[in-house]
Each structure stands twice: as C-alpha cells, then as structure tokens.
PAPARO-395757 format. One record per residue (C-alpha): residue number from 1; residue in one letter; x, y, z. Coordinates in pm, 1 decimal. Layout:
<pts>
     k   r         c1         c2         c3
   NUM   a          X          Y          Z
...
</pts>
This chain:
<pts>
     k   r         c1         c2         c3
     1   x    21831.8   -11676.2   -10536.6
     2   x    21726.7   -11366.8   -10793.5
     3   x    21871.3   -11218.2   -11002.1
     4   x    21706.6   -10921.8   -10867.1
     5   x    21858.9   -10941.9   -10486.1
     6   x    22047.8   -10663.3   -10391.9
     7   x    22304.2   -10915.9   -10256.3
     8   x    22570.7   -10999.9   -10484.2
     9   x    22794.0   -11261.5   -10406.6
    10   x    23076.5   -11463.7   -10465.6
    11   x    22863.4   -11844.1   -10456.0
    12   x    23224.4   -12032.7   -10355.3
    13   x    23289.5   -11784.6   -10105.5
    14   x    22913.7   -11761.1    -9974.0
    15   x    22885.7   -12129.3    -9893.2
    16   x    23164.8   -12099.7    -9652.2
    17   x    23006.0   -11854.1    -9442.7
    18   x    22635.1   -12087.1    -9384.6
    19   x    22595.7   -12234.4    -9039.3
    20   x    22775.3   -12528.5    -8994.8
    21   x    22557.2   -12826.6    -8870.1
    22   x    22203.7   -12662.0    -8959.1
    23   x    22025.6   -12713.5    -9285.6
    24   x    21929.5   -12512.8    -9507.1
    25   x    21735.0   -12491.6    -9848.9
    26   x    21808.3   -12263.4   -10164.7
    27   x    21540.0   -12106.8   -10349.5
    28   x    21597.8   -12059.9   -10664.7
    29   x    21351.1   -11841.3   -10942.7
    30   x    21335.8   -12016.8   -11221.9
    31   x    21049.4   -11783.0   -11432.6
    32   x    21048.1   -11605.5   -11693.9
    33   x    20823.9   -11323.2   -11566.3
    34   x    20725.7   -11229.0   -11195.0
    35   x    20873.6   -11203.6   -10859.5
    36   x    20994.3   -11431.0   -10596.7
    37   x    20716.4   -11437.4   -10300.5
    38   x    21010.1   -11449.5   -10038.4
    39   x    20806.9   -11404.2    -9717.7
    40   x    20957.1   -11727.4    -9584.5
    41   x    21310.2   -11677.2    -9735.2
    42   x    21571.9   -11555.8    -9462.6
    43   x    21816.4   -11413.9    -9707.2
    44   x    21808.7   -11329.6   -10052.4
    45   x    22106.3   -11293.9   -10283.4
    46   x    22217.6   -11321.9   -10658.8
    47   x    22476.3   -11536.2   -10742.4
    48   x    22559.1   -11292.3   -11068.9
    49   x    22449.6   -10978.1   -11172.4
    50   x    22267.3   -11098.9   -11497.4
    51   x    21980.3   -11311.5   -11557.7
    52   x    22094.1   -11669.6   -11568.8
    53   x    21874.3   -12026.8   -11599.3
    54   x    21806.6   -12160.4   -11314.4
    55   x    22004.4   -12487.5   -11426.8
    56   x    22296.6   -12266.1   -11465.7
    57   x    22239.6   -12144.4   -11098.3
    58   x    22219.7   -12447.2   -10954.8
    59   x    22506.4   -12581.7   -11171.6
    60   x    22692.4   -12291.6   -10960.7
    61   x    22591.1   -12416.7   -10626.5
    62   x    22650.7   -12776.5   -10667.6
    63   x    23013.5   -12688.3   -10755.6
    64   x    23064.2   -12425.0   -10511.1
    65   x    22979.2   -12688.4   -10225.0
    66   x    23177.8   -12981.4   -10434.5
    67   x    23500.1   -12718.4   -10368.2
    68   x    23400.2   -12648.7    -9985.5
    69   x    23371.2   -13033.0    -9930.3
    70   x    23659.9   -13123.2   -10100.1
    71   x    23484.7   -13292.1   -10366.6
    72   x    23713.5   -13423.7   -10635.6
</pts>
C-alpha cells in the first residue's frame, strides 16, 4: 500500500472483493523517503489520498477485515 498508487480505494469495500480461500499479504511503505520496490507486488493501491503512518494504515486494515468478518 502507497500512498503514491494510482489506486484509490475504499479499504472496507476493497477487502470484500480479495479471493476467498487464498492468502494473501499486504505491503505496506512505512518510509519516510523512497519508493516501494513492488516487482513482486500483484496490485498496488492507496488506502487514502494523503500520506498516512503506516500504523494508521494498518489500523485501517485490521478494522476493515474486523467489519467483513463480523468482528464485534
């Protein structure tokens, strides 16, 4: 996840559409300075479109999938 990606989206709603059944691993840039070497990344995409910390981003993620399970 950057920042950076041209792919904006909606974390609560994105969550929803990863395969079901398969794993998968976020990637999250956590740097002040630099890029993201994303040759083994399948997708990139920005969960806002300003710079947050990368505890906030993953603060985002662990909620969004707390909603799609049903987490209470």
């Amino acid at each position: 996840m950057n920042h950076r990606a041209e792919k904006v989206v909606r974390i609560n709603d994105w969550v929803k559409t990863l395969p079901d059944g398969e794993p998968f691993v976020f990637v999250v840039g956590c740097f002040a300075h630099g890029v993201i070497q994303d040759d083994y990344v399948d997708e990139m995409v920005s969960v806002s479109e300003y710079e947050l910390s990368a505890s906030v981003v993953l603060g985002k993620i662990c909620c969004a999938f707390e909603d799609f399970w049903g987490v209470l």
